[in-house]
N, C-alpha and C positions, 0 to 999 in steps of 0.2 A: 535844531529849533530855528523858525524862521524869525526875521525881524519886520517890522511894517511895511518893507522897502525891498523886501523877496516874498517872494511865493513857489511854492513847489507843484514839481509839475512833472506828469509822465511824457517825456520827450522824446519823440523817434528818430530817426536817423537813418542815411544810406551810405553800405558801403561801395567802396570803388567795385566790386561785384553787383551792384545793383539789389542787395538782401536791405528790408531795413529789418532794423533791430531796435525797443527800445530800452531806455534807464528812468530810475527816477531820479530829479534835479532839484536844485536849489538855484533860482534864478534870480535876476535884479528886477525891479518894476520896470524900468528902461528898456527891457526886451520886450514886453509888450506891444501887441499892433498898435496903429494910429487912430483908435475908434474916439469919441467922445464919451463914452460912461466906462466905468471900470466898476466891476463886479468882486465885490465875496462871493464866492465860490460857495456854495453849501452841499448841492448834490449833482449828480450825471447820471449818464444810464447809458447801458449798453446796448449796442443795436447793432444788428448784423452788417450793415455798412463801418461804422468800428471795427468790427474784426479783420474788412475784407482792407482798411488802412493801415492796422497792424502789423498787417502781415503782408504791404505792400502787393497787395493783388488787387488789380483794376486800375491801376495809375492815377488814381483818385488826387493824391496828393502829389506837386508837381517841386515842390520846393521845400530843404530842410537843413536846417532840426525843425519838428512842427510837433506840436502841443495837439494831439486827437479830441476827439470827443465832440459829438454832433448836435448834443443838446448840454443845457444846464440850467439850472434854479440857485438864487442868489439874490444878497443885499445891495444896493448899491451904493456904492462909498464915494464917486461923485459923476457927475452927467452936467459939461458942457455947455449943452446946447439947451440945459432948463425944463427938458423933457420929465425928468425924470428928479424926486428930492435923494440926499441920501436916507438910507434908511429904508426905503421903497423896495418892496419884493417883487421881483422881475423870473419871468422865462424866457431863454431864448433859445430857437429850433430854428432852421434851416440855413436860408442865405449861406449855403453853403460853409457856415463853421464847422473847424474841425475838418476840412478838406483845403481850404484856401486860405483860409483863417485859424486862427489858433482855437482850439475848443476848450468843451470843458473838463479836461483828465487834468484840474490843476485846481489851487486855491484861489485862484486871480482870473479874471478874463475880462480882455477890455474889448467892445465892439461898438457900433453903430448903434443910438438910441430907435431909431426905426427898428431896427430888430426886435426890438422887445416885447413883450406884452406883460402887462399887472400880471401876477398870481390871482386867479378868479377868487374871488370869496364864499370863504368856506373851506377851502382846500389850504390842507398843509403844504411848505415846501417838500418835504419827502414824500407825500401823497401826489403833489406837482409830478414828479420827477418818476414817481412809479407809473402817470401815465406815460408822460414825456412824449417824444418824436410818436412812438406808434401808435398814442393815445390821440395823436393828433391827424395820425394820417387815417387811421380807423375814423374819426367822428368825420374829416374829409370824406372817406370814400361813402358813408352812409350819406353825408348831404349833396354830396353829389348823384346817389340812387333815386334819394326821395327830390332833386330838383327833375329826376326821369319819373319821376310819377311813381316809382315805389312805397307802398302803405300798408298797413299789416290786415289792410283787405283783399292783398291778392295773393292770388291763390297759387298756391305752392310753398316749400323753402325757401331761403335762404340760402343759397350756400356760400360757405369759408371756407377758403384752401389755406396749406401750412397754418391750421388752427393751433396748434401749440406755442406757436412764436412768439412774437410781442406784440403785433400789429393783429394776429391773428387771434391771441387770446382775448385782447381788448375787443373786437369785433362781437366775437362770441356775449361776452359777458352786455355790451351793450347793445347788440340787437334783442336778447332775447330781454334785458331788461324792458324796450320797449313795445315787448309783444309779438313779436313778430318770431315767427317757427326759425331756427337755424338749425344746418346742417352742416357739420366741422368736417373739413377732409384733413386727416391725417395718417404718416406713415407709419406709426407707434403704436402698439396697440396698448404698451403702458401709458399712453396720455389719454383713454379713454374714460375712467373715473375723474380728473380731472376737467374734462372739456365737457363730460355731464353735468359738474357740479356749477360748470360756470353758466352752465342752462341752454346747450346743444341737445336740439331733442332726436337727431338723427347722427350716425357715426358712418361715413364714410371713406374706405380706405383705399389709399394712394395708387394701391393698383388696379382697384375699378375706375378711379379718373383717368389713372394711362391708359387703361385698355383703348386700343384702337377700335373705333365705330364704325358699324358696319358700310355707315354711307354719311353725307357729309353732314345731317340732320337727324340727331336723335328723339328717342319721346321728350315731348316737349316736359319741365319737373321745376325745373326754379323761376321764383318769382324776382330772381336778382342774385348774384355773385360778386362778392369781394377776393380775387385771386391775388394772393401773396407767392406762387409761387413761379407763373410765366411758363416757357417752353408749350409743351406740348397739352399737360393739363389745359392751358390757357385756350389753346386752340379746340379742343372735346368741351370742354365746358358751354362754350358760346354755339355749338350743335345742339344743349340740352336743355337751353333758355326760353321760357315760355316767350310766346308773343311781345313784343315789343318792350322786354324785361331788357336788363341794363347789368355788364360786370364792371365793376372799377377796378381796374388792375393798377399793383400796387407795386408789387415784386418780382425779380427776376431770377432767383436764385438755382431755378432748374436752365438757367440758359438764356439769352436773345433770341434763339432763333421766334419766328412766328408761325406756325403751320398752323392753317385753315382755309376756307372758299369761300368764297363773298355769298353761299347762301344762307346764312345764317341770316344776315342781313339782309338780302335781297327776300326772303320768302317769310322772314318771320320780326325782322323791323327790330332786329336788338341790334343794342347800343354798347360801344366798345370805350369806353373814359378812363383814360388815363390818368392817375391820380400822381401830384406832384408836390410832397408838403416842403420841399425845398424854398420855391419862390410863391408861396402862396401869398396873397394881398394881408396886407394888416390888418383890413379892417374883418374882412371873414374868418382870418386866425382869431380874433378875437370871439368874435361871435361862435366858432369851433371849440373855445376853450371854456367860454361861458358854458356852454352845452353840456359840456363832460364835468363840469362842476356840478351841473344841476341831473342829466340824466344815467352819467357810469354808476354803478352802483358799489360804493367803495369797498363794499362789505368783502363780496364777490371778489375786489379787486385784490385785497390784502393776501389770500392764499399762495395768489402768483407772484408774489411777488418778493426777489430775498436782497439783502442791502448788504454789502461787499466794500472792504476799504479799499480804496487806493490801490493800496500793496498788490491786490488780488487783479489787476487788470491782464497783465500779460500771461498770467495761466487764463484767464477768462475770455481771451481776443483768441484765444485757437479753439476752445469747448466751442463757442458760438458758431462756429464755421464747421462746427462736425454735426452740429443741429443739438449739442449737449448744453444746452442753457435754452429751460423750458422758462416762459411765461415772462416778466420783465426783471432783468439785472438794475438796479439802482447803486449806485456806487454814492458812498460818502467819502466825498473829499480829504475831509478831515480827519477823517479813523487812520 
């Protein structure tokens, strides 16, 4: 049992072989970074960049013992700099916590008042935390289409690659909530009842996006693409984009490399946006999170979603990396 003055926390670690490994701790508040607000911890969520720091792949994290966890939802117990009262319920996503900074696999997190954003209203903190990071990178890569002029007037799909995921399943669920046709790529054909229900009115699978095309421009089919999953998909997809349509690419989980030809671009005017919810501006996180208050459809959301203690992280940081954690992980702190 902790006392006011510790907090517990999944803490990783490297050995002199370069493996990390983690434990669960009992620490002092004095280990804590130098942020101005210090947070009650209430919930986190798991996201495939989490796994790939658990498991020390991608040198994400450069410095340790470090405290994982990319997002959190929490009270604030005190803020500094007057931003923020105690008592106030806060989210924080990117600025790189949980890679630089200590995250949220803990009861405690202290960071930068700028980080933060209100809890939207309406929204529970466990409902916060079921959208989380991918809820935010989803409503990003939709306003970054419709700032290219996408509208559920143009003709064609949608499509979603790695629809199953988290970023992917939130896509799903909130593009078709607002009308607009989607089309899920995924490699399971056991996620196909599911990614129906979440209102994918088209199923496509993984190995018609690989298939290699005959030439560097295919028939033209989407009116817009959110790819979650990079490589090669990434590079066929942007051949199959109608006229002057737009992918937001989000993920890279099939690889870096880039394979494509500038005709996509040069004879049919699509647009390649990089979507980045790490350093995103304040004030549009804000306005992104307003959004999914008012347009994800919770209902929709609560199927995908299953809530996991603490305890359950370091079996859950290697499912996630095998593609076995469908839809979004919400982790209770305190369980």
């Amino acid at each position: 049992m902790t006392s006011e003055m510790q907090f517990q926390a999944l803490v990783l670690d490297q050995g002199e072989d370069g493996k990390v490994s983690g434990s669960f701790q009992t620490l002092d508040n004095d280990r804590l970074p130098d942020g101005d607000t210090t947070i009650a911890v209430k919930y986190s969520s798991l996201n495939y960049k989490d796994g790939m720091i658990m498991n020390g792949i991608g040198k994400l994290v450069r410095d340790y013992p470090h405290v994982p966890g990319v997002d959190f939802v929490g009270v604030v117990e005190s803020c500094t700099s007057g931003k923020y009262q105690p008592g106030d319920e806060v989210i924080c996503t990117g600025w790189r916590v949980g890679e630089v900074w200590w995250g949220g696999f803990a009861t405690r997190a202290r960071v930068k008042s700028e980080w933060l954003v209100p809890v939207p209203e309406g929204l529970s903190m466990v409902q916060t935390m079921s959208i989380g990071t991918a809820g935010l990178t989803a409503m990003m890569s939709l306003m970054a289409l419709e700032d290219h002029g996408l509208t559920t007037e143009n003709e064609g799909e949608v499509l979603v690659t790695g629809a199953a995921g988290g970023v992917g399943s939130v896509c799903v669920a909130l593009l078709s909530n607002l009308g607009y046709r989607v089309a899920a790529g995924t490699g399971r054909e056991s996620t196909h009842a599911y990614l129906t229900d979440l209102g994918a009115t088209t199923l496509v699978s993984r190995e018609e996006l690989e298939e290699t095309p005959r030439g560097p421009l295919s028939k033209a089919r989407w009116s817009g693409a959110i790819d979650n999953v990079g490589g090669k998909i990434l590079g066929n997809l942007l051949g199959s984009l109608n006229s002057n349509a737009s992918c937001a690419a989000v993920g890279n989980v099939a690889g870096f490399a880039f394979e494509a030809t500038v005709l996509p671009f040069l004879l049919r005017g699509v647009n390649l946006l990089g979507i980045d919810s790490v350093n995103c501006p304040t004030e549009r996180r804000i306005v992104a999170w307003n959004r999914l208050a008012k347009e994800l459809p919770l209902d929709k959301l609560a199927p995908m979603v299953e809530v996991h203690p603490l305890g359950d992280l370091l079996t859950l940081g290697g499912a996630i990396l095998k593609g076995q954690v469908r839809g979004r992980a919400v982790i209770d702190v305190n369980a």
